[in-house]
DOVO-617938 format. One line per 2 residues: number of its first residue (from 0); their letters; for each residue x negated, y negated, z negated of N, C-alpha, C, O. Coordinates in pm, 1 decimal, m for minus. Last residue first. Example, Ala and Ser with C-alpha at 12.3 -4.5 7.8 and 13.67 -1.06 7.14 Angstrom:
residues 2
1 = SA = m1285.0 225.0 m708.0 m1367.0 106.0 m714.0 m1290.0 m3.0 m787.0 m1340.9 m113.8 m803.9  m1319.0 569.0 m780.0 m1230.0 450.0 m780.0 m1320.0 330.0 m780.0 m1423.6 331.9 m846.5;
***
This chain:
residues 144
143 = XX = 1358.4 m3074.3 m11807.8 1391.0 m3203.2 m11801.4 1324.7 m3256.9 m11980.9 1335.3 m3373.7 m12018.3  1275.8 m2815.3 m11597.8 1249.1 m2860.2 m11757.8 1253.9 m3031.9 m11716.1 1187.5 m3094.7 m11633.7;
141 = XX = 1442.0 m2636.6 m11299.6 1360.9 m2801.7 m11368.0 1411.3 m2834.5 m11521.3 1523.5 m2865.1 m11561.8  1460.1 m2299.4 m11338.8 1494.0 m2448.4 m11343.9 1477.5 m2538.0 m11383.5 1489.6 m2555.4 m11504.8;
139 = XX = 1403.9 m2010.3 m11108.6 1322.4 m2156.6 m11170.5 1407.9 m2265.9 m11180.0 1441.4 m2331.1 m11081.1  1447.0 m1680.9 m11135.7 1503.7 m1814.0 m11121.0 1401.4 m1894.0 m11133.6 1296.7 m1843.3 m11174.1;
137 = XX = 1392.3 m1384.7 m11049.8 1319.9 m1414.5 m11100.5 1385.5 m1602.2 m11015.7 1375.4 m1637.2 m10898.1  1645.2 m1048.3 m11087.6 1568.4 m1189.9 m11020.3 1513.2 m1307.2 m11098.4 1569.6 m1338.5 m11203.2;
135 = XX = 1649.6 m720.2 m10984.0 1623.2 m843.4 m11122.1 1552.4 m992.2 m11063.4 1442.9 m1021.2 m11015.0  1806.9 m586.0 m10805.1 1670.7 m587.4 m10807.9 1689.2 m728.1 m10901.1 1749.0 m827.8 m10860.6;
133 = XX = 2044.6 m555.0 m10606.3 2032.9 m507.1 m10715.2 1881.1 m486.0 m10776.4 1840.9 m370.9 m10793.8  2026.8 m763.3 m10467.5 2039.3 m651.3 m10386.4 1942.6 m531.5 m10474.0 1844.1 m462.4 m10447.9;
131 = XX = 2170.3 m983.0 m10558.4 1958.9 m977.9 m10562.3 1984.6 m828.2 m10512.6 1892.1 m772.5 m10571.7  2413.2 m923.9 m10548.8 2342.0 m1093.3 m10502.4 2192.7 m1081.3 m10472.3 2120.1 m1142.9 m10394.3;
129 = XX = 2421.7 m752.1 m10697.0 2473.3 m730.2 m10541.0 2412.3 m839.6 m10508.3 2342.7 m828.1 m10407.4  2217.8 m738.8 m10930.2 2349.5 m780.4 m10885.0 2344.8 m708.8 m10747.5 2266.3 m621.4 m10710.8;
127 = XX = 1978.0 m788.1 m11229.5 2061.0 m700.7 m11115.9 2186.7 m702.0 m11054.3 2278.7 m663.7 m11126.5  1978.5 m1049.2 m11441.2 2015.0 m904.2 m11436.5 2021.6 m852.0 m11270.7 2101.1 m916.8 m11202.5;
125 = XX = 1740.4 m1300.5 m11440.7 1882.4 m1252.4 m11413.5 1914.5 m1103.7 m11387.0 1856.1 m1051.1 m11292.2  1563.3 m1511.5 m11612.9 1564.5 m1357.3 m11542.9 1691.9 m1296.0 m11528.0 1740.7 m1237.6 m11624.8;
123 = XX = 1360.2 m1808.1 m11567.2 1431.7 m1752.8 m11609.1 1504.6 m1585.9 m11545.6 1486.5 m1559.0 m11426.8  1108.5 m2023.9 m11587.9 1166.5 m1927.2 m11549.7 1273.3 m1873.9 m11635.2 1276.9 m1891.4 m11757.0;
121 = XX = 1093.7 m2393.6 m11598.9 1077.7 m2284.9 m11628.7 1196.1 m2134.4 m11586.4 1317.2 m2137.9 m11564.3  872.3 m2654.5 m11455.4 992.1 m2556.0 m11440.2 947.0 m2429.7 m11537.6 835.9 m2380.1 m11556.4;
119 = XX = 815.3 m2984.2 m11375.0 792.1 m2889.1 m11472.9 882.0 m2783.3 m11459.5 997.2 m2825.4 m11449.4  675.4 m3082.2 m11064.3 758.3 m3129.3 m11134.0 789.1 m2952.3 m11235.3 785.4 m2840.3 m11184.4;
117 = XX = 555.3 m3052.8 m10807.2 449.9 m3095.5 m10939.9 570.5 m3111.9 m11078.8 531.0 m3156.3 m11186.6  770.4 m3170.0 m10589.9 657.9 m3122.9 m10539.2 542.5 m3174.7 m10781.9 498.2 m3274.4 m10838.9;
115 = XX = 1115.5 m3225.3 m10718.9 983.8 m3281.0 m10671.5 809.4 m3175.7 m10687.0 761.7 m3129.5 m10790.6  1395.7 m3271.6 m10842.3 1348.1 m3162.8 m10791.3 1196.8 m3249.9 m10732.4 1219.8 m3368.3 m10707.9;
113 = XX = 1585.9 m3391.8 m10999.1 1466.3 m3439.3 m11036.1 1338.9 m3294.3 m10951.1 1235.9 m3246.2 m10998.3  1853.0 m3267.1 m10901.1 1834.4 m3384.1 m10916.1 1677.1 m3476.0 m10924.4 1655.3 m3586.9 m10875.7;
111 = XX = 1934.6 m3033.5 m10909.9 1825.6 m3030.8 m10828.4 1778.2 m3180.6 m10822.2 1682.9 m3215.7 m10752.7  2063.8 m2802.4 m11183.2 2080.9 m2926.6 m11117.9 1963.4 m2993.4 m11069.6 1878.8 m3022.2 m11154.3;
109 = XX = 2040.6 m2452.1 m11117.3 2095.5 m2588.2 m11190.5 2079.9 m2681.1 m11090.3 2079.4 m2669.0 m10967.8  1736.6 m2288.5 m10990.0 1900.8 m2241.1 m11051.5 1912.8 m2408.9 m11191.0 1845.7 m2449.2 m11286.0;
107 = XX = 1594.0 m2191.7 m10731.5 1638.1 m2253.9 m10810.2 1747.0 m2245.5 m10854.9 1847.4 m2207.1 m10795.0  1459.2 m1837.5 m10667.0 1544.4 m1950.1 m10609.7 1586.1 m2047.6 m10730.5 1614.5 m1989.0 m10834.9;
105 = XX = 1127.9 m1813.5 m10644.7 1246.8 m1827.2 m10715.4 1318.0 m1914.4 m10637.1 1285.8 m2012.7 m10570.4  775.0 m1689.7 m10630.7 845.0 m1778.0 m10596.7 999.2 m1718.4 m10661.1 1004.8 m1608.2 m10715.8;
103 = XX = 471.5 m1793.6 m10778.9 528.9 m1716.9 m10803.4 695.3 m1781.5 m10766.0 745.5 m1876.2 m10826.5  113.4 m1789.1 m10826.0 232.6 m1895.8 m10771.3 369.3 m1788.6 m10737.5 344.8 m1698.3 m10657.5;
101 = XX = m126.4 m1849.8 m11098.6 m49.2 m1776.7 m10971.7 88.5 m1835.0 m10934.9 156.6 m1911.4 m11003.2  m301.0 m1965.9 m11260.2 m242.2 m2095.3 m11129.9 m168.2 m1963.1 m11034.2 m156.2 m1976.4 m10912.4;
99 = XX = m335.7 m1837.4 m11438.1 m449.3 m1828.0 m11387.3 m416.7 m1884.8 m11215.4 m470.9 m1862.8 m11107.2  m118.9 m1836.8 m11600.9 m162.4 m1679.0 m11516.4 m266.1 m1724.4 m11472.6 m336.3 m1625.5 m11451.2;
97 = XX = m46.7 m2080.8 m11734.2 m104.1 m1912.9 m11821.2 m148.3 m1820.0 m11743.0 m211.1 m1724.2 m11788.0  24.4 m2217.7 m11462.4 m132.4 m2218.1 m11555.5 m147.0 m2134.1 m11644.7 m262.1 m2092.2 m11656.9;
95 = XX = 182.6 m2108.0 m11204.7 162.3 m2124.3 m11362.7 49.7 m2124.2 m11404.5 m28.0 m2030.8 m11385.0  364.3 m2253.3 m10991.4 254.9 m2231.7 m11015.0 242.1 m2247.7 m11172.2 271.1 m2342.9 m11244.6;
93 = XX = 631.1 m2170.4 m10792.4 608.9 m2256.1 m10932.8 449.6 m2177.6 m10932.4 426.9 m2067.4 m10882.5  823.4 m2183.1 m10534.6 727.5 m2179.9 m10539.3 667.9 m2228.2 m10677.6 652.4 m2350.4 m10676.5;
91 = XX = 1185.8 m2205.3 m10468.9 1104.6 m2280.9 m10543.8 951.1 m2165.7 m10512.7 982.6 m2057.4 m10463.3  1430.8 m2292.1 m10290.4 1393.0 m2147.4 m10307.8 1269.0 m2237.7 m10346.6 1242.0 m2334.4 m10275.3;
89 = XX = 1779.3 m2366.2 m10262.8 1673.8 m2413.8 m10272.5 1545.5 m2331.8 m10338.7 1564.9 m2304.1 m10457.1  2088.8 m2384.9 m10044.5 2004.4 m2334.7 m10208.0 1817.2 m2342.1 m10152.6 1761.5 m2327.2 m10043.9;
87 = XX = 2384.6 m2461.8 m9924.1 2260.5 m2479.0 m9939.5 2223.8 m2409.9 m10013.8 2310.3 m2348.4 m10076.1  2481.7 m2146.0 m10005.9 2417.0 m2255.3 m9898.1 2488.4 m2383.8 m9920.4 2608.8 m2406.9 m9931.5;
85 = XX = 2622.8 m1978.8 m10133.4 2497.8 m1999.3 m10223.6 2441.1 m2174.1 m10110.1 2381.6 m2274.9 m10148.2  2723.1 m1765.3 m10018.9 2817.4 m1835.9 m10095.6 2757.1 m1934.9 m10162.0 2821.5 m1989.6 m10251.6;
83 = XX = 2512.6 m1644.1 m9877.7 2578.6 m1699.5 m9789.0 2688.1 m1819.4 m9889.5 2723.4 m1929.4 m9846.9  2354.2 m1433.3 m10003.3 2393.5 m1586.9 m10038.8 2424.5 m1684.9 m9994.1 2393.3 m1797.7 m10032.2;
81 = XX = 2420.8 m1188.6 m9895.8 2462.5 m1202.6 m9989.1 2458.3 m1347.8 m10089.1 2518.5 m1373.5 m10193.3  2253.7 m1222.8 m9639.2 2389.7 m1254.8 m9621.8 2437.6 m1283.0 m9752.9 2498.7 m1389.5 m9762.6;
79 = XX = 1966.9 m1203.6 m9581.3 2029.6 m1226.2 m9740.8 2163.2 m1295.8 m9747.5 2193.3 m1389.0 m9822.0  1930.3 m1110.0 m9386.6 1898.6 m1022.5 m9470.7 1891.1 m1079.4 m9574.8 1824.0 m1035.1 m9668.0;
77 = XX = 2052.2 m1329.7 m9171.4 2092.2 m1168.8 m9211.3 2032.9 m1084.2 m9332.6 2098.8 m987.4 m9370.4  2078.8 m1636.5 m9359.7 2016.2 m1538.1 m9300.2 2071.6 m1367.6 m9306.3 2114.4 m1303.5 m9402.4;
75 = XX = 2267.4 m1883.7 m9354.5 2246.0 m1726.4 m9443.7 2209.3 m1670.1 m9336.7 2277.4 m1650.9 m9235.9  2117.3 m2223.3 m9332.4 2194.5 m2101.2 m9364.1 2154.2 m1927.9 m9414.9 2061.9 m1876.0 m9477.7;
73 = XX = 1931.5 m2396.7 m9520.2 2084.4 m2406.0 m9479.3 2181.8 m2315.6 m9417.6 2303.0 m2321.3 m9438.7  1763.9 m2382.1 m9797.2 1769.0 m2253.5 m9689.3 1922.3 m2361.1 m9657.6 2001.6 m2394.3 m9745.8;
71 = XX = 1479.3 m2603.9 m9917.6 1612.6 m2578.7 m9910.5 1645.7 m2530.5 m9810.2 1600.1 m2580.5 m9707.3  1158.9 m2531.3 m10045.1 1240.6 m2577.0 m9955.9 1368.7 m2549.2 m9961.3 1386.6 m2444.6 m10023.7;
69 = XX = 818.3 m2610.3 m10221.4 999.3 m2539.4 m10243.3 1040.4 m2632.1 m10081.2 992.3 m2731.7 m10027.1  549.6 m2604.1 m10421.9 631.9 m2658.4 m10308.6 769.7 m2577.0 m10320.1 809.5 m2501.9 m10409.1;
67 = XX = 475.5 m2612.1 m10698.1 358.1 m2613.3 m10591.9 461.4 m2619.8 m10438.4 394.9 m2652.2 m10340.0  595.6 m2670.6 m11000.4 660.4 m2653.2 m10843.1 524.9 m2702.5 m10751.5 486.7 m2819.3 m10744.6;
65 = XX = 457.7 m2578.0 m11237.6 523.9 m2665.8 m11210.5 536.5 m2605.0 m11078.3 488.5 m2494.5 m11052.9  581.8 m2360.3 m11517.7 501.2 m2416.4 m11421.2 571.0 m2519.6 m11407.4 666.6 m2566.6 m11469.0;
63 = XX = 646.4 m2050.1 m11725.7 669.4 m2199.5 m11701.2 578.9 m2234.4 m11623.5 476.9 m2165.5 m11628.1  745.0 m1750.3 m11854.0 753.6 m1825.7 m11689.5 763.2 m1954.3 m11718.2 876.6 m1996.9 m11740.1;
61 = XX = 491.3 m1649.5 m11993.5 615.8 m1739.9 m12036.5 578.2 m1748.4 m11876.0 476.1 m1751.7 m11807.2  377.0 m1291.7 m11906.9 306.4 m1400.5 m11931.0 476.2 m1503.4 m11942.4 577.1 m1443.7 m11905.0;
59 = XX = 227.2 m948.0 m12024.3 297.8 m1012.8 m12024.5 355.0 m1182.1 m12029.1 381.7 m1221.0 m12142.7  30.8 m801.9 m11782.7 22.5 m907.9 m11939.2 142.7 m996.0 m11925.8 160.0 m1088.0 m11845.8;
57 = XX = m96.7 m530.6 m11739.1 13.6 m568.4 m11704.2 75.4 m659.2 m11823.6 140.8 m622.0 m11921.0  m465.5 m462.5 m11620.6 m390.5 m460.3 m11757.4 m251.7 m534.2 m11695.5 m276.9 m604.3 m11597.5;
55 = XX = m584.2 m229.4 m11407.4 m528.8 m315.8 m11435.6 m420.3 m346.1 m11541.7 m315.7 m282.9 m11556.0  m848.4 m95.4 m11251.5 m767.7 m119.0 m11323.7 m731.4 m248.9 m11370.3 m802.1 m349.4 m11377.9;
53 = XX = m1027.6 m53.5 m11009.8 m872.5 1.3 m11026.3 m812.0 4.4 m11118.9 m717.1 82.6 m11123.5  m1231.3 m363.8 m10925.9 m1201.2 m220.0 m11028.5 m1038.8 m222.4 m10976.4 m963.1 m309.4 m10933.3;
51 = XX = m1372.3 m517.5 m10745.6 m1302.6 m441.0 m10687.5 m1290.6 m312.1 m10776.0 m1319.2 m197.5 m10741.3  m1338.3 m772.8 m10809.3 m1491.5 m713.9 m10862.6 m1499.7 m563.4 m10760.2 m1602.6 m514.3 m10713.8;
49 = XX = m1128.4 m945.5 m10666.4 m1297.3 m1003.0 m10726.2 m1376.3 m925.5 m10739.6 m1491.0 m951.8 m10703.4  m881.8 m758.4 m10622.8 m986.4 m791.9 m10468.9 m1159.5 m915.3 m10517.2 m1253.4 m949.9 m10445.4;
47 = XX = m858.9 m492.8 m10749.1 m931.9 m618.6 m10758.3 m971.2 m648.0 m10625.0 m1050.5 m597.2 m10545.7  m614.2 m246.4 m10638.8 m736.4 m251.3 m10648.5 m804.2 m467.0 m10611.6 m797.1 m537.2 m10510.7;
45 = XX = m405.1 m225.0 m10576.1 m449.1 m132.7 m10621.7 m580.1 m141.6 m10693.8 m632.9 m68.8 m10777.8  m163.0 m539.7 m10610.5 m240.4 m506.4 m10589.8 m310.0 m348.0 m10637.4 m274.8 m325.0 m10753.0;
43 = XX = 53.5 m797.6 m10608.3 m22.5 m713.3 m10667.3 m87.9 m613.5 m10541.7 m65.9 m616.0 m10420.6  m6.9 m1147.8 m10500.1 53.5 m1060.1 m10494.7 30.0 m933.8 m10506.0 m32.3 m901.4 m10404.9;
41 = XX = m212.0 m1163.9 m10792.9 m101.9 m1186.8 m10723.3 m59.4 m1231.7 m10577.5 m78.6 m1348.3 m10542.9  m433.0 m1136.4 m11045.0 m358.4 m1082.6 m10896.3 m243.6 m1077.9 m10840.3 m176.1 m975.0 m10844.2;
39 = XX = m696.8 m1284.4 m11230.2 m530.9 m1217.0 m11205.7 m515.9 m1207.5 m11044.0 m578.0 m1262.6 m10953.1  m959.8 m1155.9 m11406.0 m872.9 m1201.3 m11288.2 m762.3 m1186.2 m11242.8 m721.8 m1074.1 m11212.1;
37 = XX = m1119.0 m970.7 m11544.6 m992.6 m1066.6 m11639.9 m965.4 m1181.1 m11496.6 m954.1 m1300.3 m11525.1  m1315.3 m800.1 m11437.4 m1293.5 m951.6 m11423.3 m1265.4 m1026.6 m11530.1 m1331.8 m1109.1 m11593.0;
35 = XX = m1153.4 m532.5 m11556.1 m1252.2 m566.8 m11595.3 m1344.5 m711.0 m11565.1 m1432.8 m742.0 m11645.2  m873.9 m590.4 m11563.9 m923.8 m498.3 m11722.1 m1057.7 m534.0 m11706.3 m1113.9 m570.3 m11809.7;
33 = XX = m701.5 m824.9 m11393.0 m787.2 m679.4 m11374.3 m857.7 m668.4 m11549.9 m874.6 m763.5 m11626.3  m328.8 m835.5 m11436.1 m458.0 m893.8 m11447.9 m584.6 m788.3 m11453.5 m571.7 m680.3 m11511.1;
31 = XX = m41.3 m881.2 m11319.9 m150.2 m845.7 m11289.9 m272.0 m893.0 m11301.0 m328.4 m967.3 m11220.7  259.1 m982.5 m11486.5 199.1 m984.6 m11395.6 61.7 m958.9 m11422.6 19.2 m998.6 m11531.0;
29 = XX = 610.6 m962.3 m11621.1 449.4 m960.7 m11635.0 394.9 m936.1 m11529.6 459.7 m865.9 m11452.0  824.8 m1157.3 m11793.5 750.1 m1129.6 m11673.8 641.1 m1073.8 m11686.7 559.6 m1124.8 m11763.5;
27 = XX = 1083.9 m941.9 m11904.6 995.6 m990.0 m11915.6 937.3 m1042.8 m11802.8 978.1 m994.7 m11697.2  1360.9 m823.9 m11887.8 1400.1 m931.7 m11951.2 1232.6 m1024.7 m11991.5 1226.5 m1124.0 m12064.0;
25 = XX = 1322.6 m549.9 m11781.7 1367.9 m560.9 m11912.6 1369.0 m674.1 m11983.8 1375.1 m672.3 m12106.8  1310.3 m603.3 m11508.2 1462.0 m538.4 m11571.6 1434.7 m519.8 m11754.0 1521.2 m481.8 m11833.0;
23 = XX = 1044.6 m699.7 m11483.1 1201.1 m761.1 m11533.2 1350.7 m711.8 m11567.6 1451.4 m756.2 m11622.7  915.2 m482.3 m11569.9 883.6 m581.2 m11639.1 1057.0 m696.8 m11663.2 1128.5 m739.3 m11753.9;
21 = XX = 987.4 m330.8 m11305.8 1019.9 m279.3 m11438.0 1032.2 m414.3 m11575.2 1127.7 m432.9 m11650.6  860.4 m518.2 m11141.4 997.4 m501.2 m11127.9 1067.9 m436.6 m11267.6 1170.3 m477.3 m11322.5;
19 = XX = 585.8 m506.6 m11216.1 616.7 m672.2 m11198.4 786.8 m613.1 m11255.4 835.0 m642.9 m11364.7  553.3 m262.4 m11194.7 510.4 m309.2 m11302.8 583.2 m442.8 m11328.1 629.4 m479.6 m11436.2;
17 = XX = 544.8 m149.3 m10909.9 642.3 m165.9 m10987.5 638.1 m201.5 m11130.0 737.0 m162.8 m11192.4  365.1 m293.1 m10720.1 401.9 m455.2 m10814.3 507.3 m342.4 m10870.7 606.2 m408.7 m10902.2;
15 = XX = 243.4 m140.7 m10567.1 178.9 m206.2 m10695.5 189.4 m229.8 m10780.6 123.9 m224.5 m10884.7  387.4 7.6 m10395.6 414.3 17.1 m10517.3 340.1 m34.7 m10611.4 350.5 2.7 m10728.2;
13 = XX = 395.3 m107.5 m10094.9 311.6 m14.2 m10147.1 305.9 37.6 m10317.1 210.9 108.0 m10351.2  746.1 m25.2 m9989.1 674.3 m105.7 m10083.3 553.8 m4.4 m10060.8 562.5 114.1 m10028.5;
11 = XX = 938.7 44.5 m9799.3 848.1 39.6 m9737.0 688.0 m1.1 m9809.8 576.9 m9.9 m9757.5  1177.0 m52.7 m9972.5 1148.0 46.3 m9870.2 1067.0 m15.3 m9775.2 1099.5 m99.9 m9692.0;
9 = XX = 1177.1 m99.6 m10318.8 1153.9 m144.8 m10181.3 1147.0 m54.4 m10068.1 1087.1 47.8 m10101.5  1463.5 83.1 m10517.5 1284.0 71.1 m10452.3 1327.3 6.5 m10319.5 1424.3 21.4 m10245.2;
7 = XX = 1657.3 132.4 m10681.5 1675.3 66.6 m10580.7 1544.3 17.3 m10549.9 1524.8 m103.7 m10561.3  1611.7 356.2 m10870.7 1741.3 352.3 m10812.6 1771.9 277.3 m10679.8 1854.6 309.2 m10594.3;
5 = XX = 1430.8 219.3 m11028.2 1412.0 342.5 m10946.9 1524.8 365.9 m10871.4 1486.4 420.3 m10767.9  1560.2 m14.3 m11104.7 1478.3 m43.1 m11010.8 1439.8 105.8 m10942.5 1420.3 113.9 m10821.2;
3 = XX = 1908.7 29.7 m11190.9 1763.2 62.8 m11228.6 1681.4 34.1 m11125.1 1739.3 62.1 m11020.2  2243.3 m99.8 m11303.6 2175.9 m15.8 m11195.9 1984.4 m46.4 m11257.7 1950.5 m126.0 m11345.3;
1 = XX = 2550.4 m22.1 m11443.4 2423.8 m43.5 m11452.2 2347.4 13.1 m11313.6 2369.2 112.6 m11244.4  2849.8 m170.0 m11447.7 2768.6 m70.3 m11382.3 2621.5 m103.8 m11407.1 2582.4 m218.8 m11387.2;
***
């Protein structure tokens, strides 16, 4: 079954970021940089909160960082019952230096062994599920 981000919009989104969401359903990241600064923005945005222009270039950037913090969820919360099969799991924070240090969060995916506050990660993009409540998800797993 295929499903589409128009198909499954935030409810209640201001629609900044559908750039971010489109971006991954096709297997990219891209994120928010202003056309006339060259400042990035994250969490998106209508409008620069540096110069305050309304435009914005959508640059496609490698998900790699390092881990600016992370914590481990022990249980399933109601509004993500769907990883109830998943607990423990460990929800990462990665900061990337191509974007301009934006911090960009993920649940970890592999082996948590060398997991640590600064430690190298790269992204990765998972199709649309019932699991991500059909919305493309954005992983981080420790570059060993």
């Amino acid at each position: 079954m295929s499903y589409s981000f128009e198909q499954h919009k935030i409810v209640g989104a201001i629609e900044a970021d559908d750039d971010y969401w489109r971006g991954l359903e096709d297997g990219v990241l891209r994120l928010p940089r202003c056309a006339s600064c060259r400042g990035w923005t994250w969490p998106a945005h209508f409008r620069c909160g540096q110069c305050g222009s309304w435009d914005f270039d959508w640059v496609a950037v490698e998900p790699r960082g390092r881990i600016f913090t992370y914590t481990r969820t022990h249980y399933a919360f109601d509004r993500v019952l769907e990883r109830r099969e998943d607990v423990p799991y460990v929800t990462v924070v990665a900061e990337l230096p191509d974007a301009g240090n934006l911090r960009l969060i993920g649940v970890l995916k592999g082996d948590e062994a060398d997991l640590a506050i600064g430690a190298p990660v790269r992204g990765t993009i998972d199709p649309p599920s019932a699991k991500s409540k059909f919305y493309p998800a954005l992983r981080w797993e420790l570059e060993r």
